[in-house]
C-alpha atoms as a printed R data frame, in Angstrom:
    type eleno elety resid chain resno       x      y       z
1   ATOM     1    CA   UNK     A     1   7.272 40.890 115.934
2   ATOM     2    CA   UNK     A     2   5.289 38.011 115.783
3   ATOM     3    CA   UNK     A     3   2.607 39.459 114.265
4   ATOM     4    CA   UNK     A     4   4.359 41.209 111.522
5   ATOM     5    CA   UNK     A     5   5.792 37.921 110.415
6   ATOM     6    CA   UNK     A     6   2.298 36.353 110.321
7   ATOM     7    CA   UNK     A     7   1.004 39.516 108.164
8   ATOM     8    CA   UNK     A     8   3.665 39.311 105.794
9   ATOM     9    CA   UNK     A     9   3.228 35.663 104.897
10  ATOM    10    CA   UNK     A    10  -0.235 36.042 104.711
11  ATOM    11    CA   UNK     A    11  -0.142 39.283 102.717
12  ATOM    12    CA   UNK     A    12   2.713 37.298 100.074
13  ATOM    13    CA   UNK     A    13   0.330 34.757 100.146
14  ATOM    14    CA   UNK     A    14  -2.780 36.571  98.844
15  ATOM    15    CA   UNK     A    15  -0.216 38.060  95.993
16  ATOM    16    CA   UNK     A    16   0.257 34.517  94.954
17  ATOM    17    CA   UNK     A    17  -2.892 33.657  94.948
18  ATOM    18    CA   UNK     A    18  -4.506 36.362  93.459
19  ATOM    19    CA   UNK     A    19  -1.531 36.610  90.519
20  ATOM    20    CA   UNK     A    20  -3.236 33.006  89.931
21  ATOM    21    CA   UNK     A    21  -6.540 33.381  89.745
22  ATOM    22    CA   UNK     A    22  -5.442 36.195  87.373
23  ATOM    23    CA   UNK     A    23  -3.674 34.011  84.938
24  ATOM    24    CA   UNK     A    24  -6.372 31.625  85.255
25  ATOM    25    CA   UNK     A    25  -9.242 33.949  83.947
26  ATOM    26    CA   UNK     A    26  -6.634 35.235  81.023
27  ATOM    27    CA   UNK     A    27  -6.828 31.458  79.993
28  ATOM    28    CA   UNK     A    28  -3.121 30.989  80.650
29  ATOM    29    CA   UNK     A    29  -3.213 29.138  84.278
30  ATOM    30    CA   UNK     A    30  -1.470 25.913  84.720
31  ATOM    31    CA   UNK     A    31  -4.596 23.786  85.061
32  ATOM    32    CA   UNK     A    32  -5.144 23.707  82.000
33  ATOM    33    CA   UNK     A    33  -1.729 23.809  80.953
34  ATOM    34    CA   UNK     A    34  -2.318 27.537  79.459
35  ATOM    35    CA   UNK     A    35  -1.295 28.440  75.929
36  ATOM    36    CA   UNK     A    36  -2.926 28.833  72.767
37  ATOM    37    CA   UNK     A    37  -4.384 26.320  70.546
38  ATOM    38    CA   UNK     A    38  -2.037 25.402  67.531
39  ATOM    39    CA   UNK     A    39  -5.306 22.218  65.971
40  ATOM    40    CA   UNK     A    40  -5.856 22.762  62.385
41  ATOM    41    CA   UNK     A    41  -8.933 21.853  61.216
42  ATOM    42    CA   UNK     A    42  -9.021 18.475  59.293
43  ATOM    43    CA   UNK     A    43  -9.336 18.351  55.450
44  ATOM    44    CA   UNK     A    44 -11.841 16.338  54.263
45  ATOM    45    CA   UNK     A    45 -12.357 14.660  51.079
46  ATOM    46    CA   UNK     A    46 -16.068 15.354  51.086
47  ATOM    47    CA   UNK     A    47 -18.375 16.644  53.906
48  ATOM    48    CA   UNK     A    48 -21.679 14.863  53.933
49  ATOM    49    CA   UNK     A    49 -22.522 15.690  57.463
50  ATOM    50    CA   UNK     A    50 -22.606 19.122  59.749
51  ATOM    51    CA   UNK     A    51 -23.524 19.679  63.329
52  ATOM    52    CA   UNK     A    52 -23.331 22.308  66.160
53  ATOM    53    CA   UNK     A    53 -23.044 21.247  69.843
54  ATOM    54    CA   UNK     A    54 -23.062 22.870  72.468
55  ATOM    55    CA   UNK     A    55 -20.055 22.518  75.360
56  ATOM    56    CA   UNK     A    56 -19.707 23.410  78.563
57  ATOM    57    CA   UNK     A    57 -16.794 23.457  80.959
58  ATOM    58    CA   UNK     A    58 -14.047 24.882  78.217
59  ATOM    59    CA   UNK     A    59 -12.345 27.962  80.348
60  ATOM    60    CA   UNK     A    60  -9.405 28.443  77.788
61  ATOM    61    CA   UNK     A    61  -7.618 28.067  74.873
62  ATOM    62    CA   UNK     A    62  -5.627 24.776  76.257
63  ATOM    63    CA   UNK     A    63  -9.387 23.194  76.995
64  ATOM    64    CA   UNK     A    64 -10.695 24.286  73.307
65  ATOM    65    CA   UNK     A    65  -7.557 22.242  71.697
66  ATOM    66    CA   UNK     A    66  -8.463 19.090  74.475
67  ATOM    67    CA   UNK     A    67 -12.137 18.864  72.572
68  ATOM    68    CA   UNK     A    68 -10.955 19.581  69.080
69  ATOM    69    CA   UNK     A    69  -7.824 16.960  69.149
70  ATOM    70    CA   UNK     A    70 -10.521 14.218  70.841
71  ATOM    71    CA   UNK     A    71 -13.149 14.956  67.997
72  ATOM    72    CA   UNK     A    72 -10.776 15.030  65.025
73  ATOM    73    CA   UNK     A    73  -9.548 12.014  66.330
74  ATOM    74    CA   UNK     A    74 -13.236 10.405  65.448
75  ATOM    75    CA   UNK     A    75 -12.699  8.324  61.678
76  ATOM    76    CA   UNK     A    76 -13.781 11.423  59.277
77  ATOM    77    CA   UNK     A    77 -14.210 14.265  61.372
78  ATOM    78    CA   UNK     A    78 -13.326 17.289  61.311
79  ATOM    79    CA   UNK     A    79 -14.239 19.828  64.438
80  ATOM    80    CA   UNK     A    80 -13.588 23.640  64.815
81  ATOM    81    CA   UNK     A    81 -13.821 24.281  68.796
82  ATOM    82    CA   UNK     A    82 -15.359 28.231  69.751
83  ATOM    83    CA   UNK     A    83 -14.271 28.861  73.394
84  ATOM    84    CA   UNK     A    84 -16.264 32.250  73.230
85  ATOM    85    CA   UNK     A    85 -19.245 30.865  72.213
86  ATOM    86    CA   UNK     A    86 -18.906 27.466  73.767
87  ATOM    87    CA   UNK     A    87 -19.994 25.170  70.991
88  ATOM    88    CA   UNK     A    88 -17.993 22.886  68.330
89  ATOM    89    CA   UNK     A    89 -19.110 23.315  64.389
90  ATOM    90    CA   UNK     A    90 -18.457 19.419  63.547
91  ATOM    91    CA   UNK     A    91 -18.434 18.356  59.836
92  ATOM    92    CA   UNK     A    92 -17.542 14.957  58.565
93  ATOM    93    CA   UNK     A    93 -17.899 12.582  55.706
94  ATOM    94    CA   UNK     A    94 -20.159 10.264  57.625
95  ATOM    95    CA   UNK     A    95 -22.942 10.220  59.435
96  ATOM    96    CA   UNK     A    96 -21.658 10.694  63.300
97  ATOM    97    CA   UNK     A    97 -23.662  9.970  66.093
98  ATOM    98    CA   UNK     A    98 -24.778 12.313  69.178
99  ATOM    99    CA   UNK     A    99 -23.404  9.241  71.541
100 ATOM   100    CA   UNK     A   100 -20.062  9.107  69.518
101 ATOM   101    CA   UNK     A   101 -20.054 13.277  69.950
102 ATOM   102    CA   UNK     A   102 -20.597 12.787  73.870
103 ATOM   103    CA   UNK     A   103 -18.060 10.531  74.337
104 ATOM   104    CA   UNK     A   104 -15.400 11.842  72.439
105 ATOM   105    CA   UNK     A   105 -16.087 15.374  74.247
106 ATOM   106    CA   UNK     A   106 -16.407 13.857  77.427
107 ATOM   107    CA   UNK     A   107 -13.348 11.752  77.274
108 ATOM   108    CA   UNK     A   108 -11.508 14.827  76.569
109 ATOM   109    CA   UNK     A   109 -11.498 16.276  79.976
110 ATOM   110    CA   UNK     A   110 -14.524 17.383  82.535
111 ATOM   111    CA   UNK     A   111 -16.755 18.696  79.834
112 ATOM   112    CA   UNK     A   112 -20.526 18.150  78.531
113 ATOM   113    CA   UNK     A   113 -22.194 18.352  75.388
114 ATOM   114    CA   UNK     A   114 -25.617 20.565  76.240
């Protein structure tokens, strides 16, 4: 009796668990906080400046809008976030710096420009 008990909490817990990791890898898990990304790129007056970076540690949609929200947030930015391809097209109307890049990304959440 005993035993059955133990092998049905441990069998409800590995549904749990695994229904988790599932949602996790569909990009909807609660770390994150799941969801899609609703960020609209910025309009800009007139883009004098363009660069590609490279991120790593984005695993869904809800970490994609965490980078793009902290780099529009940078005066004259505008940033459009790739979650497939891991990198952030950034275009502004000033000259932006690859410190000011690495700390709004980083400030974002645990992520790294490459």
């Amino acid at each position: 009796m005993v035993n059955g008990i133990i092998i049905f909490v441990l069998a409800v817990a590995v549904i749990f668990a695994f229904a988790g990791a599932l949602k996790h890898l569909k990009g909807e898990g609660s770390c994150c906080g799941g969801g899609s990304c609703s960020c609209k790129k910025k309009k800009l007056d007139a883009v004098t400046f363009q660069k590609t970076v490279k991120i790593q540690g984005m695993m869904c949609e809800h970490c994609a809008a965490h980078v793009t929200e902290a780099l529009n947030a940078l005066e004259g930015v505008s940033a459009k976030v790739n979650l497939k391809k891991a990198e952030a097209v950034i275009e502004a109307s000033r000259e932006v710096s690859d410190a000011e890049i690495k700390s709004a990304v980083e400030s974002a959440g645990n992520y790294t420009v490459v």
